[in-house]
C-alpha positions, 0 to 999 in steps of 0.5 A: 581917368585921372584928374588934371589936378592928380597929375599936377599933385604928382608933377616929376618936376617937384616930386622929389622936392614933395616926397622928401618934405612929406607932403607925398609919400613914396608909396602913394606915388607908386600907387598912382603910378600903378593906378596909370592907364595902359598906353603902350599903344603909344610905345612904337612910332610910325615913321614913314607917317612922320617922314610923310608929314614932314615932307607936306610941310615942306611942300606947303613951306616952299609953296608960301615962300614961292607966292611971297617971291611971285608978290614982292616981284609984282611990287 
């Protein structure tokens, strides 16, 4: 696995700043690139996990914000 200092080296944000002063040439970024793991199992997205999650919070949202509710008529 790559190192947390090779990802930061190789930071899209100052990359093309890097490339062109010299400090990183092009092909060693492709090598580190190539050189990346697979994660194409990342690639397609669960959505009825995602939608179902959503729905938890909200429950748990509604759920707080009807103890508060029930608390402050206690007061």
């Amino acid at each position: 696995m790559k190192s947390s200092a090779d990802f930061s080296r190789f930071d899209s944000r100052l990359l093309e700043r890097k490339i062109k002063s010299g400090e990183i040439s092009q092909e060693e970024y492709d090598k580190w690139l190539a050189e990346l793991p697979d994660s194409s199992e990342y690639l397609e997205i669960d959505e009825d996990h995602i939608t179902a999650d959503a729905a938890a919070d909200n429950e748990e949202t509604s759920d707080e914000e009807t103890s508060d509710d029930e608390t402050e008529a206690d007061e």
